[in-house]
Steps between C-alpha positions, in 0.01 A plus 500: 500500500809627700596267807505706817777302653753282346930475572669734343802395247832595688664668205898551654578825653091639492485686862163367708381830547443632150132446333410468166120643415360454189172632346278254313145551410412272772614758779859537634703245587813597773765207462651563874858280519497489872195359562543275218128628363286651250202712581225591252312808558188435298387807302425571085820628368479608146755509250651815522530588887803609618690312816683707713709388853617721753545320855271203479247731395380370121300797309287364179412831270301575256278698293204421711663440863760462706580190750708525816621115624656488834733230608194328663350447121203738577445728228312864524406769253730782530357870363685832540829565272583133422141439362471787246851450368588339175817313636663401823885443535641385749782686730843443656309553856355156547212681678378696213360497144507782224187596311509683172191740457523714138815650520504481897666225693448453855686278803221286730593311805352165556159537625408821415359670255635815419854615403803638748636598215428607139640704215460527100660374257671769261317606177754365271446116630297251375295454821304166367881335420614590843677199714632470865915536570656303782584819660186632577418715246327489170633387100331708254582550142521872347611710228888330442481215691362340864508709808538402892236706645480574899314648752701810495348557130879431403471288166873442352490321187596104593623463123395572122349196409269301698472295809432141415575391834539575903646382785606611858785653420525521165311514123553399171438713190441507125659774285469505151663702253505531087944435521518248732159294559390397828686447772459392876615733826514385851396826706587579876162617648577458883765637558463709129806375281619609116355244263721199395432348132481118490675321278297241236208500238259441725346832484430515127311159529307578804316805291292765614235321681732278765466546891619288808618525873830571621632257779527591872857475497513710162703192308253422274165601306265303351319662206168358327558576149174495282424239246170551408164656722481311793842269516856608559844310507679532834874615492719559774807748456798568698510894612866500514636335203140429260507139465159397394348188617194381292332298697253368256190537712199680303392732812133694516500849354509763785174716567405782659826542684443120688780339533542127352879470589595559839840410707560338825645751700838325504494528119568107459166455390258647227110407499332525217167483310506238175321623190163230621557671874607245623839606792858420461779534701824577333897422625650860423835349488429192229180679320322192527206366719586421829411128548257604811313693241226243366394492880356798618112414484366769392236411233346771323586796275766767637390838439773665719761493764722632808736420709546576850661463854268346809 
């Protein structure tokens, strides 16, 4: 049972305007700071269904259907592109979502149903591994590395390893070689900079099958590294100088591109699903719970979230 109004905790610095929504298999729950509420939208959400914002507008995909949520918590079946693709990304225009369709990706605006804009993916990307960049355009990886794919059919390989994580502004790689191991780069995406190699071990330890989310501010990412099927240890690393911060929280196992880690848009703040689905709210500075944390009332398994503004 989720309450559908209770006081919000007033974590320092968290703007009023920014809203939390979180898919559980209860419906969707929208944590809104300035009203000091949360709002359930009932529906059956199964494990699996991917949660997608883009302004105020919650989409819930799937296999089987696709879910539109406006601000007012109604939701409505959506068909057209969006339905009949097998992902949806979101995009730097807070007014539109990407949908991936075989090796075809195409830009929708809120409320509609077809694409203003689409283009395919080159032949030498793996279209199924394919992730949204800050900038607008699209993170494949290739033959010799990860490419940054645009609308112009432009794709200009990103780096030669592999993107483990993205931000606004920038991404964070993997590259591993036979001489050297693994090591971590911190990669300009918008505007496009050389890659910079972080100092540390971190890399070798997080091994091949680590991903996370890059701050807003571009400071810090935290990556989910894998420790078993369904659990992963949260770690937060510093994209300038690679200090790692374990912060000792077992953290559920990302799936089907849903995101179970996501930052306040001051970067301050990182919520995130436990291993039992239960949410936490992280201090980015300490690594440790912030005391407010025990108090958000949500009761119920996490399956997903977002974060947005209004």
């Amino acid at each position: 049972m989720i309450n559908r109004r209770f006081v919000m905790p007033r974590l320092p610095g968290l703007a009023r305007h920014w809203s939390l929504f979180v898919a559980m298999p209860s419906g969707l729950v929208r944590v809104a700071f300035a009203a000091t509420t949360t709002t359930l939208t009932p529906m059956v959400i199964r494990s699996g269904t991917q949660l997608v914002v883009s302004d105020g507008f919650a989409y819930l995909h799937s296999a089987r259907t696709t879910v539109v949520v406006d601000p007012y918590g109604t939701a409505t079946a959506v068909g057209g592109w969006l339905a009949g693709s097998s992902r949806l990304f979101p995009d730097e225009d807070d007014q539109a979502v990407w949908g991936m369709r075989g090796d075809s990706v195409g830009l929708v605006h809120v409320g509609t149903d077809e694409p203003f804009a689409s283009f395919e993916l080159p032949a030498t990307t793996v279209v199924g591994d394919a992730a949204p960049l800050g900038n607008g355009d699209i993170a494949a990886p290739g033959a010799g590395g990860t490419y940054d794919v645009n609308s112009s059919h432009i794709a200009r390989r990103v780096t030669a390893g592999r993107l483990i994580a993205t931000g606004d502004t920038v991404a964070l790689a993997q590259q591993c070689d036979t001489v050297d191991g693994c090591s971590l780069l911190r990669v300009g995406t918008a505007p496009p900079t050389p890659a910079h190699r972080l100092p540390g071990t971190f890399a070798s330890l997080a091994g091949s099958r680590a991903q996370g989310t890059v701050s807003p501010d571009g400071r810090v990412v935290a990556i989910d590294v894998a420790d078993g099927d369904r659990a992963t240890s949260l770690h937060l690393v510093n994209m300038n100088d690679g200090r790692n911060v374990d912060t000792h929280l077992a953290t559920a196992a990302p799936v089907d591109g849903n995101e179970v880690a996501v930052w306040s848009p001051d970067g301050r703040y990182l919520w995130t699903v436990t291993s039992g689905g239960a949410l936490d709210v992280v201090d980015a500075r300490t690594g440790l719970l912030a005391p407010e944390s025990a108090k958000l009332g949500l009761r119920g398994r996490a399956e997903a979230l977002a974060f947005a503004f209004g």
